[in-house]
VORO-340893 format. One line per field, with one value per residue (C-alpha): chain; x, y, z. Coordinates in steps of 0.25 Angstrom, whole numbers, plus 5000, padded with zeros to 4 digits. Layout:
chain <- A, ...
X <- X, ...
Y <- Y, ...
Z <- Z, ...
This chain:
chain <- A, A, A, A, A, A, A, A, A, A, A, A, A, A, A, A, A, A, A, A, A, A, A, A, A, A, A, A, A, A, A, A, A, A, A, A, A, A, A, A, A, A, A, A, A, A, A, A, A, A, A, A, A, A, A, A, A, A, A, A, A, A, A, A, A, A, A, A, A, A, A, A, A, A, A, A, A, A, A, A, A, A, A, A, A, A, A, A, A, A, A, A, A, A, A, A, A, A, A, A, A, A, A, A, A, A, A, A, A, A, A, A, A, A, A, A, A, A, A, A, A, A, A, A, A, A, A, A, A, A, A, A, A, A, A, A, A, A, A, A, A, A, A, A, A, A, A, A, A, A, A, A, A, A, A, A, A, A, A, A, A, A, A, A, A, A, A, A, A, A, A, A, A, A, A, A, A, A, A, A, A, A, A, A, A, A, A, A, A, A, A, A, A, A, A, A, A, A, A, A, A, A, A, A, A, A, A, A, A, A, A, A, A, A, A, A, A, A, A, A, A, A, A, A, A, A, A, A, A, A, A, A, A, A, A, A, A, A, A, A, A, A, A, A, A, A, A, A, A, A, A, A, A, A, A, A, A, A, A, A, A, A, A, A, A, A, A, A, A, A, A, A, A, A, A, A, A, A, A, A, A, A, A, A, A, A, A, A, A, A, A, A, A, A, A, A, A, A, A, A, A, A, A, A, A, A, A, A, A, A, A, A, A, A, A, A, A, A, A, A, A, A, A, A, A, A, A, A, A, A, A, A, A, A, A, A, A, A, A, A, A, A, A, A, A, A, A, A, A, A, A, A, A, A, A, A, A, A, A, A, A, A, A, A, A, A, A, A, A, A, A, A, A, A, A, A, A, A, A, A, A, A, A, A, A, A, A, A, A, A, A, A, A, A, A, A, A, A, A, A, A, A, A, A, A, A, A, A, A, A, A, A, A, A, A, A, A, A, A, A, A, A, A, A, A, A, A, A, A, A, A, A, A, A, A, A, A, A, A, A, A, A, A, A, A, A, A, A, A, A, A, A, A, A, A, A, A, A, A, A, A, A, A, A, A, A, A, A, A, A, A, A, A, A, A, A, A, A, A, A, A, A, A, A, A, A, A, A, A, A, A, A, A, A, A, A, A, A, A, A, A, A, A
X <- 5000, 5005, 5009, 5018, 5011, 5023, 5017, 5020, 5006, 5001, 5008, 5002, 4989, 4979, 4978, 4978, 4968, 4962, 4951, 4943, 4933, 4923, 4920, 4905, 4902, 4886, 4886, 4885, 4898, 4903, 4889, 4891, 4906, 4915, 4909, 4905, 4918, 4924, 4918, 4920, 4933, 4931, 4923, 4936, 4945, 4951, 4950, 4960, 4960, 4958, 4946, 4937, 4929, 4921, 4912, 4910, 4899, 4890, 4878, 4872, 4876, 4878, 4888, 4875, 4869, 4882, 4884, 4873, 4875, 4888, 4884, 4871, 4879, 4887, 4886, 4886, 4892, 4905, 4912, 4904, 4895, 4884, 4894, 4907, 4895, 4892, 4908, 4912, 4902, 4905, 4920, 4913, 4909, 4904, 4908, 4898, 4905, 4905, 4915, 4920, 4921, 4935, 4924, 4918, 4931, 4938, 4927, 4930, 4946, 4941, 4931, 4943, 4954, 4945, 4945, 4961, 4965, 4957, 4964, 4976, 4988, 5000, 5009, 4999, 4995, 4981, 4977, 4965, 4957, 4947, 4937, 4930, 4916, 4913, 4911, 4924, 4919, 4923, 4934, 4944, 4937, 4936, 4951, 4953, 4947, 4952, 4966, 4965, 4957, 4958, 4972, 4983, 4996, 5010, 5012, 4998, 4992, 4989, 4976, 4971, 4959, 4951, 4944, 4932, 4931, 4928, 4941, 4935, 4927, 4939, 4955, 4952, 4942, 4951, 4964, 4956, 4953, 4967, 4971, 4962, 4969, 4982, 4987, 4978, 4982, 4994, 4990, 4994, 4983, 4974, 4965, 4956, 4947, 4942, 4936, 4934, 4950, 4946, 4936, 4944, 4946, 4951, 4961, 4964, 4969, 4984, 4985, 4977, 4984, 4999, 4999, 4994, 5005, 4994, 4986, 5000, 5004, 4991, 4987, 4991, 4987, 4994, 4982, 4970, 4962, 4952, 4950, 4935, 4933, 4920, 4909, 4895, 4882, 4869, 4862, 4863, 4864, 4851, 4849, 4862, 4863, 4867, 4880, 4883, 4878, 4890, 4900, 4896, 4903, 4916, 4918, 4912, 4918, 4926, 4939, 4940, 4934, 4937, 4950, 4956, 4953, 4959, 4973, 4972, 4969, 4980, 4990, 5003, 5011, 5014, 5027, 5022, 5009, 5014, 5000, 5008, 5014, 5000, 4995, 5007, 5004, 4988, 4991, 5001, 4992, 4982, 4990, 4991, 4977, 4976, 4964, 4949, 4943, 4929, 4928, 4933, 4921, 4905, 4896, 4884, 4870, 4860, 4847, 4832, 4830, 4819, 4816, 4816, 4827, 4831, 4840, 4850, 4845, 4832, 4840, 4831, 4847, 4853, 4850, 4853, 4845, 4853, 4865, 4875, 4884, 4888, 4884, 4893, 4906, 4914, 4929, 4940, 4955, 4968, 4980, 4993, 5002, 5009, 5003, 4989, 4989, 4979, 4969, 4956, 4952, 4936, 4931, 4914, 4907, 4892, 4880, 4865, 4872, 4868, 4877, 4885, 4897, 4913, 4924, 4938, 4936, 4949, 4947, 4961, 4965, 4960, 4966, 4972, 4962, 4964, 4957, 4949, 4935, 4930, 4935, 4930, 4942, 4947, 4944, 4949, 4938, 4939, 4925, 4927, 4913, 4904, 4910, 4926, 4929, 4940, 4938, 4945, 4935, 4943, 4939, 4939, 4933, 4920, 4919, 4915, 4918, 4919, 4931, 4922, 4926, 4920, 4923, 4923, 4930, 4942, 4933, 4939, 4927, 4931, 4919, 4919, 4936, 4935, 4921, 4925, 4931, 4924, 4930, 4930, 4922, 4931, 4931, 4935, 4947, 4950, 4948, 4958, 4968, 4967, 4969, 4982, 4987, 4986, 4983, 4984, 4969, 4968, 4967, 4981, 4980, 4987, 4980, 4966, 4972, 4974, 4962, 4955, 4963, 4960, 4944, 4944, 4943, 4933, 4925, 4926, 4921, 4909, 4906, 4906, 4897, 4906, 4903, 4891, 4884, 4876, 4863, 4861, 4850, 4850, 4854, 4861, 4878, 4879, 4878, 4877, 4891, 4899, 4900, 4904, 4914, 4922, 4922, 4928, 4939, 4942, 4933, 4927, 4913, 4913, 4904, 4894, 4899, 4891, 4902, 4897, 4903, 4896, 4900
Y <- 5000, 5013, 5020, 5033, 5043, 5047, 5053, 5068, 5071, 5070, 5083, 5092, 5101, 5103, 5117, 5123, 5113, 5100, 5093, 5085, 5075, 5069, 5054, 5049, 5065, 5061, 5053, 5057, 5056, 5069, 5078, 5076, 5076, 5078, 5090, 5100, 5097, 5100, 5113, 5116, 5117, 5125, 5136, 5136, 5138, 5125, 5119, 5119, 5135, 5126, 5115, 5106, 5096, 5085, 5075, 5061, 5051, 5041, 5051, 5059, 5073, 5086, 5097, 5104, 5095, 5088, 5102, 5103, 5090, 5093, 5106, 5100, 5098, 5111, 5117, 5135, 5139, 5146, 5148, 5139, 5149, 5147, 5155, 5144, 5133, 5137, 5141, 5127, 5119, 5126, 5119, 5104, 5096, 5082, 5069, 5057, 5046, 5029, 5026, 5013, 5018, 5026, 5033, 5041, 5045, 5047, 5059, 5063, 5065, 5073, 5083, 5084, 5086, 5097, 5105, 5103, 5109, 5121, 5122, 5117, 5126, 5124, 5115, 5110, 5096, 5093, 5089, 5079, 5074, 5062, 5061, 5048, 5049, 5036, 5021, 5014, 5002, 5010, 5018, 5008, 5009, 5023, 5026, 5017, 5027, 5039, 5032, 5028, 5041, 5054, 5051, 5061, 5055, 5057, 5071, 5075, 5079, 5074, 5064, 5062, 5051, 5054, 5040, 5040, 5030, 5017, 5012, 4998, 4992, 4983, 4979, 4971, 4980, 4992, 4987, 4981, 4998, 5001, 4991, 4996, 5011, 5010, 5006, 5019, 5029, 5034, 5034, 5050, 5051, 5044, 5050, 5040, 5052, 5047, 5061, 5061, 5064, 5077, 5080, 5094, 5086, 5074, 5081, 5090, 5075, 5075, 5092, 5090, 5078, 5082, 5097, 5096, 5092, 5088, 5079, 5072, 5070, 5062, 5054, 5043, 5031, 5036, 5045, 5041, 5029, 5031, 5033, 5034, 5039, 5039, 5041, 5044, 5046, 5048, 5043, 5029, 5025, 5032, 5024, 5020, 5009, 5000, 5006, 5006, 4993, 4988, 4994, 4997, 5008, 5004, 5005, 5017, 5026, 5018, 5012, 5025, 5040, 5033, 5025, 5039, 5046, 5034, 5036, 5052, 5049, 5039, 5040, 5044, 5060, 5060, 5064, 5075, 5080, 5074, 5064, 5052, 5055, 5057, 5043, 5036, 5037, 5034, 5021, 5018, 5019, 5012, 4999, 4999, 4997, 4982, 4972, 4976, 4965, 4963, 4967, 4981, 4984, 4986, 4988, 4994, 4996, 5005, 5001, 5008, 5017, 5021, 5034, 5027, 5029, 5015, 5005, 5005, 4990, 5001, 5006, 5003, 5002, 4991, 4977, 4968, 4970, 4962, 4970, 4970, 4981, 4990, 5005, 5008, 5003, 5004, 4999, 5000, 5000, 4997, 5005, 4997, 5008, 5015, 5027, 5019, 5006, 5004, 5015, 5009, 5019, 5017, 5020, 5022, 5024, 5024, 5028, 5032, 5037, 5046, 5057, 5062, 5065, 5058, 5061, 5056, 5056, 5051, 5048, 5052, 5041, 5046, 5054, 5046, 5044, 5052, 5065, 5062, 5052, 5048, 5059, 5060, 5058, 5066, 5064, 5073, 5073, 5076, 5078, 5075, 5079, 5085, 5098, 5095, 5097, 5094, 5093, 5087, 5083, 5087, 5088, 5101, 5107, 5111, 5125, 5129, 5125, 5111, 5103, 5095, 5090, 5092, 5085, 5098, 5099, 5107, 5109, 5114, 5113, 5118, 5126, 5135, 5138, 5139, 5147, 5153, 5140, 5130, 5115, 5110, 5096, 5084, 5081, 5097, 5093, 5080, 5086, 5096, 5088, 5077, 5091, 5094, 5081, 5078, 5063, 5066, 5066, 5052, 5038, 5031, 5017, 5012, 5018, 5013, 5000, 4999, 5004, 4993, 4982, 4989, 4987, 4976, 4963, 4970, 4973, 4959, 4952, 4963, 4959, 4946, 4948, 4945, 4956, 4960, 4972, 4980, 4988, 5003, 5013, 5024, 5036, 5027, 5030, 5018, 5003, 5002, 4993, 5003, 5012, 5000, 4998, 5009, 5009, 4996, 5003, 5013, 5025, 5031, 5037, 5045, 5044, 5056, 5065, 5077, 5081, 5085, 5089, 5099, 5106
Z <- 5000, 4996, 5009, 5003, 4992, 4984, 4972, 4970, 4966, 4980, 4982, 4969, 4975, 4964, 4969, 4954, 4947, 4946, 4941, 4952, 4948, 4958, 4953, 4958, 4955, 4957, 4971, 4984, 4989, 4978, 4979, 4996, 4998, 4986, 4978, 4989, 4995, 4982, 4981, 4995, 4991, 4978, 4987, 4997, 4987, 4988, 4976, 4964, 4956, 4945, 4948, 4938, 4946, 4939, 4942, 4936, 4939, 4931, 4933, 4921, 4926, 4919, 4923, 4928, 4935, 4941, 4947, 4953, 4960, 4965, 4971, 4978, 4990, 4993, 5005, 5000, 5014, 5017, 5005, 4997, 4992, 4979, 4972, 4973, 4972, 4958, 4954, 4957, 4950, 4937, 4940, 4940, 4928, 4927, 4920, 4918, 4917, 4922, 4933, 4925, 4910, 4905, 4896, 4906, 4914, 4900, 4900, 4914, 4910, 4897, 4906, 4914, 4905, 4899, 4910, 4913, 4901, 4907, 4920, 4920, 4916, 4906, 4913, 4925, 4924, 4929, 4942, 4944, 4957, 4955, 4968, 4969, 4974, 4970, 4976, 4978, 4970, 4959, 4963, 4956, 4942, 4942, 4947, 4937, 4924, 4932, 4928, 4915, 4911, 4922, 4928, 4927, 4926, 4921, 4923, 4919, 4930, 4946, 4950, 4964, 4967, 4980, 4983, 4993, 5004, 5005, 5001, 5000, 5010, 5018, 5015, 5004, 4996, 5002, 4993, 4982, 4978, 4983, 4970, 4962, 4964, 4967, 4952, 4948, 4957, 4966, 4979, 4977, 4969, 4978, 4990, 4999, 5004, 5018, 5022, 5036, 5034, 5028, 5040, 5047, 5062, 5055, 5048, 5060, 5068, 5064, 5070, 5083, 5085, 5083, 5084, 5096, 5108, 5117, 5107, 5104, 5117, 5123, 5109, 5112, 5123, 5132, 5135, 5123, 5131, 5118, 5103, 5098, 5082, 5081, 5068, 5072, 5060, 5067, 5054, 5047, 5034, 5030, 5015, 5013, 5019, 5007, 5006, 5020, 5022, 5015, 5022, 5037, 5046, 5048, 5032, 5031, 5041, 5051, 5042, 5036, 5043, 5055, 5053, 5049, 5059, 5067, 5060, 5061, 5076, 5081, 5070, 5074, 5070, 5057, 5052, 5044, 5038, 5023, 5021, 5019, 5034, 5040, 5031, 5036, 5050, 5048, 5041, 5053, 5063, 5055, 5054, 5071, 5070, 5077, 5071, 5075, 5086, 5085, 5101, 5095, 5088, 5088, 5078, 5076, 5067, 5070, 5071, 5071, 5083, 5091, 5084, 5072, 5063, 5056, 5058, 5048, 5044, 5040, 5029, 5015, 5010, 5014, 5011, 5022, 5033, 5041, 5040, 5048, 5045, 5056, 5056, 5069, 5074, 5085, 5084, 5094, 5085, 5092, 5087, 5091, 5091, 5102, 5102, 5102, 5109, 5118, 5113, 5107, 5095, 5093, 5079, 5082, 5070, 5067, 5060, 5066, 5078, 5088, 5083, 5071, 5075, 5072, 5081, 5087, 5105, 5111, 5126, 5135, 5146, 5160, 5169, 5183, 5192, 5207, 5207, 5195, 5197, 5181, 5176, 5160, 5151, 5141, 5128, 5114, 5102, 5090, 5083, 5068, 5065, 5066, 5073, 5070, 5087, 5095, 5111, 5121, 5136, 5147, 5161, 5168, 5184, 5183, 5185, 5201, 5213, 5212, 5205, 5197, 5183, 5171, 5157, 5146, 5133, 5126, 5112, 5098, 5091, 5076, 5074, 5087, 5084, 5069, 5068, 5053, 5049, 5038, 5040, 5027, 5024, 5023, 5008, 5005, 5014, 5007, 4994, 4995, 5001, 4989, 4981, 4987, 4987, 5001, 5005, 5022, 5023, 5013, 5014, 5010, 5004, 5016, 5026, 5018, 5019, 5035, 5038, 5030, 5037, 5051, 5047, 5036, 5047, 5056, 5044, 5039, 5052, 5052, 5038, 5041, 5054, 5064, 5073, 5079, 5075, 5087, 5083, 5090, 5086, 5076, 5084, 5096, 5098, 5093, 5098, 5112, 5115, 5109, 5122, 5131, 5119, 5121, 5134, 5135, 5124, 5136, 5132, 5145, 5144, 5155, 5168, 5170, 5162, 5156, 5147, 5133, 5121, 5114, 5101
């Protein structure tokens, strides 16, 4: 696997102009996510000076019509006024065309070559960035026509390919695509997009944790008793439970949005801020990552609740009303390292919860006992979203007479420090790192690979049925052995305490 990117390309910005494409132009994924992120940038000045953006799809669009489908889901605030709106939908064009034909993306390289010859300088070569918004069953054909018909080569220009998750569904299916790429790309060219490692507190790990002398000095178990990463939806799979149903909750966020999280949270420093450096120490911690035991996980599936809502075997979309596939999970890992040994780090992630929230709470080792009776421990969290937050719950006197303890907080909630400030959404942020050629926030093909091989067996076994699967109501926190669960892991729930973070 390749663990080093050497090719010089990775280090060209397309600053001046490129030509960026949105394959799957007509789905979901591009009309949600990828075009108002795209212009997004356009309205912040982000994009190249020089920018054509087209869309391809098998849909039957016009120019006209594809606009107005693209620009269905812009949010007109700040500076993305009416105005910008209308300035960059003149600059995107749409392509019909097959994803397993040369012909249509033989069209697509003409459309675009059209546009080149308007942009680019005397003496520029062209740059080209593909984004695929498609399923990953056909990633492999359609990087394979991009090759043979859209690919800049020899001195003609610089290609980037931004592939959305899944990458694969297990190890096997994992390397399988890897095979299929690899021959067609350098992995310079490529960018797994995960993009909760565009979200702003995910990407603000690496400063908090090692600007900081404090944070360095403690993160370690030597003082953490806990790590709890947790994903929480309060709604289920509301009709789309067809697709879910064939991959369950710890495909579709927990070996990837919360195994990088994972590696942002334990890895060790860096040596630099160079991406490869960051990646290196991501996969390194990832490889201390010890076997899951079945005694280490719980898994759930909501069922119907009292006030109604259905049960997610109620879903009109999924066949097999006897499904077994888990909507929440709860799975203690082990790092093996120095630094972590003995630390249990608990990924929780659900759907029809009681609560929308995701966020990283590390719990601190109790103080000696003496003058001190239950006193609550310290915990830091770092509230991913919503609300990007950082507080740590400290213990303090009461105010008055008496020497009473209270459990308070020391709060940096983004929106109250930076009141003028817009955080930009996570696919702006990976966008434009993939523009300038920066892989820290992307998946590495090793690092891909790890991951799958932490959660492949597990998977295996549940796919199999070999571990039970515990139902909890819509709207619950979840199923009901999950608290006794990280208890036992060493997470203490305070006694009688009225603390309460509120943002």
């Amino acid at each position: 696997m390749t663990t080093k990117i050497e090719d010089q390309s990775s280090l060209i910005t397309f600053n001046k102009q490129a030509t960026i494409t949105v394959l799957g132009a007509s789905g979901d994924l591009a009309t949600k996510k990828t075009f108002p992120a795209l212009f997004g940038l356009y309205a912040q000045g982000h994009l190249p000076e020089k920018v054509r953006i087209f869309g391809y799809a098998r849909t039957d669009l016009t120019d006209e019509a594809f606009r107005e489908r693209l620009s269905s889901k812009f949010e007109l605030v700040g500076p993305n006024t009416k105005e910008k709106a209308e300035e960059f939908k003149k600059l995107c064009h749409y392509v019909q065309g097959p994803y397993d034909k040369a012909e249509g993306f033989a069209g697509l390289n003409k459309a675009i070559e059209k546009v080149e010859k308007e942009m680019v300088a005397s003496g520029e070569v062209p740059n080209r960035l593909f984004y695929l918004a498609l399923p990953p069953v056909v990633f492999g054909s359609v990087c394979g026509q991009l090759k043979a018909e859209c690919y800049l080569g020899d001195g003609k220009g610089h290609t980037r390919v931004i592939i959305e998750k899944p990458f694969g569904r297990d190890l096997e299916t994992s390397r399988e695509l890897q095979k299929q790429i690899a021959p067609l790309f350098t992995e310079a060219e490529i960018y797994r997009i995960d993009h909760y490692l565009g979200k702003e507190m995910v990407k603000n790990l690496l400063i908090f944790r090692f600007a900081n002398l404090p944070m360095t000095s403690w993160w370690s178990n030597q003082y953490v008793k806990t790590v709890q990463i947790t994903f929480k939806e309060p709604f289920g799979t509301e009709g789309r439970g067809g697709y879910f149903d064939g991959i369950g909750i710890i495909r579709d966020v927990m070996q990837n949005h919360l195994c990088q999280v994972l590696s942002l949270v334990a890895m060790e420093r860096p040596l630099s801020f160079d991406p490869e450096d960051i990646r290196d120490e991501k996969v390194r911690v990832l490889k201390a990552v010890r076997p899951i035991e079945h005694r280490n996980v719980i898994l759930g599936q909501y069922g119907p609740n009292e006030e109604g809502k259905p049960g997610y075997l109620d879903d009109a979309s999924i066949k097999s009303k006897d499904s077994k596939t888990p909507t929440y999970a709860a799975i203690a890992l082990e790092i093996r390292n120095e630094r972590w040994d003995g630390v249990p780090f608990i990924l929780k992630a659900g759907k029809a919860l009681n609560d929308s929230k995701v966020e990283i709470r590390i719990q601190l080792r109790p103080v000696a006992r003496g003058i001190f009776h239950d006193i609550t421990p310290n915990e830091v969290v770092l509230r991913v979203q919503p609300n990007e937050t950082i507080y740590m719950k400290v213990n303090t006197k009461y105010p008055g007479l008496s020497t009473q303890t209270v459990a308070t907080d020391l709060d940096f909630t983004y929106h109250r420090r930076f009141t003028n400030l817009v955080i930009p959404q996570a696919y702006e942020s990976l966008i434009l790192d993939c523009l300038k050629g920066d892989h820290s926030n992307f998946v590495r093909d090793d690092e891909l690979d790890e991951a799958w091989k932490i959660f492949t067996p597990l998977l295996e076994d549940i796919d199999a049925g070999k571990l039970p699967v515990e139902v909890y109501p819509y709207g619950s926190r979840g199923p009901e052995s999950v608290s006794k669960f990280v208890q036992k892991l060493g997470y203490v729930i305070p006694k009688n305490e009225n603390y309460i973070w509120t943002n």
